[in-house]
Every structure is written in C-alpha cells, then in structure tokens.
C-alpha positions in Angstrom: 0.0 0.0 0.0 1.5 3.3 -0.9 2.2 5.5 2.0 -0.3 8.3 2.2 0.1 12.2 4.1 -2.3 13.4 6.3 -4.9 15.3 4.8 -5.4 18.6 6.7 -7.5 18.9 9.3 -8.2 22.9 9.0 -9.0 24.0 5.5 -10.5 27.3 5.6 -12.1 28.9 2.1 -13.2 32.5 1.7 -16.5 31.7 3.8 -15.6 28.7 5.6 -14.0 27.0 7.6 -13.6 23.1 8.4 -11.9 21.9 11.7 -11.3 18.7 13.9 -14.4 17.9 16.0 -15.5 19.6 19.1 -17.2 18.4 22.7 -19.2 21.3 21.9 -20.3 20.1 17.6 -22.5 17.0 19.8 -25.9 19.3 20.0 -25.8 20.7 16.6 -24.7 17.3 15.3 -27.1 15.8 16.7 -29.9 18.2 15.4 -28.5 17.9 11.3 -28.8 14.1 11.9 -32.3 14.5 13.0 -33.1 16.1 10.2 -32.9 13.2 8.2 -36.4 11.9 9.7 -35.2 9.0 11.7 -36.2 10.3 14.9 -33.3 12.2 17.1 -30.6 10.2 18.4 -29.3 10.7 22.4 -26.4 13.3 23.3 -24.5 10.2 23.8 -24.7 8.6 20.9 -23.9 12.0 19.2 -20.9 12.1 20.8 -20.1 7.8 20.5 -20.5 9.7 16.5 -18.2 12.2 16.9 -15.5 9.9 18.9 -15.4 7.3 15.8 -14.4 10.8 13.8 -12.0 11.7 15.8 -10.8 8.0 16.0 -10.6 7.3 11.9 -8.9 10.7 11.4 -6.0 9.3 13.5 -5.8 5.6 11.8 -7.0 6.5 8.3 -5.5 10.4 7.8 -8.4 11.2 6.4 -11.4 13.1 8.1 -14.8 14.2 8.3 -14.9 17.7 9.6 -17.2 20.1 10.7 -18.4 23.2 8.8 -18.7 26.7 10.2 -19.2 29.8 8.2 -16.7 32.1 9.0 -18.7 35.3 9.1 -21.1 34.0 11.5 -19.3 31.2 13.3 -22.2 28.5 13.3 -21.7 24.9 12.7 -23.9 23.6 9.3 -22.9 20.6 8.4 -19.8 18.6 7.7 -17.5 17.2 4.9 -14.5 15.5 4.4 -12.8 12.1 3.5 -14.5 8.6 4.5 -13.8 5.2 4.0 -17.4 4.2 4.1 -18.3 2.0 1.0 -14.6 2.0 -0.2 -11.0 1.9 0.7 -8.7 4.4 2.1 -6.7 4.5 -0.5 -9.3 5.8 -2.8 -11.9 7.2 0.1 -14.9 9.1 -0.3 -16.0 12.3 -0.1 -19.0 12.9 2.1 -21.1 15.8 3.5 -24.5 16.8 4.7 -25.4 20.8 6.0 -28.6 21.5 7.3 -31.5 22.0 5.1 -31.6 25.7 6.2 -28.2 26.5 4.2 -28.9 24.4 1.2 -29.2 26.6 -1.8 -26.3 28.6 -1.2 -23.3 26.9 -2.6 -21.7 25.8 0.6 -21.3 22.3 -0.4 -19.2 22.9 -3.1 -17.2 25.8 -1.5 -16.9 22.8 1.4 -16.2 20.0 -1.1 -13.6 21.9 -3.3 -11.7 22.8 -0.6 -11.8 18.8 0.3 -10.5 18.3 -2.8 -7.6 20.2 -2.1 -6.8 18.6 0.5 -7.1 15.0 -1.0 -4.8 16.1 -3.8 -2.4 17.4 -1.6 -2.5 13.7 0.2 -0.8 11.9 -2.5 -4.2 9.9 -3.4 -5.2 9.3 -7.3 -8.4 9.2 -7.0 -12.0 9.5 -4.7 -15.5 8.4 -5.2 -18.8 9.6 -3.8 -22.2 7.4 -3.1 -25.5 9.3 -3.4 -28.8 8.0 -3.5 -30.7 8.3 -6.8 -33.1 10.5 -5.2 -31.1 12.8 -3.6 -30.9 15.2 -7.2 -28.8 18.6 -5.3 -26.0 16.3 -3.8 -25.6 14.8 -7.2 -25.5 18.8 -9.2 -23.0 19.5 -6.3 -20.8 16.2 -7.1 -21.2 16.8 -11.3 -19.9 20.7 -10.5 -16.9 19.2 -8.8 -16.3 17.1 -11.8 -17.2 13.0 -10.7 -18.4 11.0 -13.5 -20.7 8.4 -12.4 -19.5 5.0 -12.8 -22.0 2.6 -11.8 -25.5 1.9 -9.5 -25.9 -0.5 -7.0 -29.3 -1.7 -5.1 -29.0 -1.0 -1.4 -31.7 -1.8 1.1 -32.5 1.9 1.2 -32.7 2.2 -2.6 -30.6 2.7 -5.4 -27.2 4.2 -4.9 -24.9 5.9 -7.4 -21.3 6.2 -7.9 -19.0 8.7 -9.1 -15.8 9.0 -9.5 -13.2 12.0 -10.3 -9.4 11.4 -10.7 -7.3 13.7 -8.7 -4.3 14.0 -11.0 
C-alpha cells in the first residue's frame, strides 16, 4: 500500500472554515442528523459519532470535519474524506449541512476545498455514493467534476457512484 500524508485537518475557504471535531459540535450534530427523519438520536450517541471521527482521522489520515461559516461562526454541516463503502486509499468524499443553508453553494465551497486537501495527500483518485433520489447532492458532485460509474441496489434504494481522478 503506498504511503499516504495526512490530509489537513483545518481548510479554511473564503466563507468557511472546516476543523477537527469539538465536545461542543455533539448538539448541533445531533440536530443535522435528525433532520434526516429518523427520529433524534441521544447526546450520547452524538458524541459515540463524533469519537469514531475523531478516532478514523488518526488511523485513516483522512477526516470528516465540521463546517462553520466564518462570518457567522455557526456549525452547518460537515464534509470531508471517508472510508465508508470504499477503501482508504481511494476514500470518499461525504457531506451533509442543514436544510436551512442548502441553496447557497456551501457544499461545493466545502467540497472543493476537500479536494484540495485529498490532492495534496498523495491519493489518485476519490468516489462519492449518493442516492438516486437525492438530485442537489448529485448537481453538487457533477460541479466538482465525478463522472458516475455505476448503480448499486442497497436496502434503502438505489445508490450511485462517481468517480473523479485527482491527477
């Protein structure tokens, strides 16, 4: 396995900026996670979620990281690197910002600068997974430049991947 650098943990972009996780990100995690109609998980196992973050940042070198704006210093979301439903040598990118904020380009200011930071890792090349459904995520991941490669049944639905070389 080739020998990977650390991606950066702090990547700040002109509105952003995306940081390790905080004792004090468990509330507002907590609330975005609700917002995807399951119900609302406990404080603790908000913060079970953000120790497992914390924990694959320092095996993998690759993170998921929270999302404040800048101008306002609230916490809207997250994005970053996962191993998820692939390998760490050619992760994923992931994120998810409350509903309120969607609509305003965050994602992709979030995303590119994730990019970045994958490039600057030494890594070839990430994917994404989105459900079928989910039609902004997807014009988010097409403006960053994945390709999508394939679709897989899942027992939520169908799933589809994309792909974007880093090189």
């Amino acid at each position: 396995m080739p020998a990977y650098a650390t991606m950066p943990f702090h990547l700040e972009t002109e509105r952003l900026l995306l940081r390790p996780w905080a004792e004090s990100d468990a509330e507002p995690l907590r609330d975005l996670q609700s917002e995807r109609g399951n119900g609302t998980p406990t404080l603790e196992h908000t913060r079970g979620v953000i120790a497992k973050q914390l924990a694959a940042a320092a095996t993998t070198g690759i993170a998921l990281l929270p999302i404040e704006r800048r101008k306002e210093g609230d916490f809207i979301g997250y994005c970053g690197l996962i191993v998820g439903r692939t390998t760490v040598e050619e992760p994923e990118i992931a994120y998810e910002l409350f509903r309120s904020v969607h609509g305003h380009g965050y994602a992709t200011e979030a995303a590119t600068a994730v990019l970045g930071a994958a490039t600057a890792t030494g890594r070839q090349r990430l994917w994404s997974t989105v459900g079928t459904w989910n039609t902004p995520s997807l014009r988010v991941l097409e403006k960053l430049g994945f390709a999508r490669d394939h679709v897989s049944t899942e027992d939520r639905g169908d799933v589809v991947w994309l792909t974007r070389a880093l090189s």
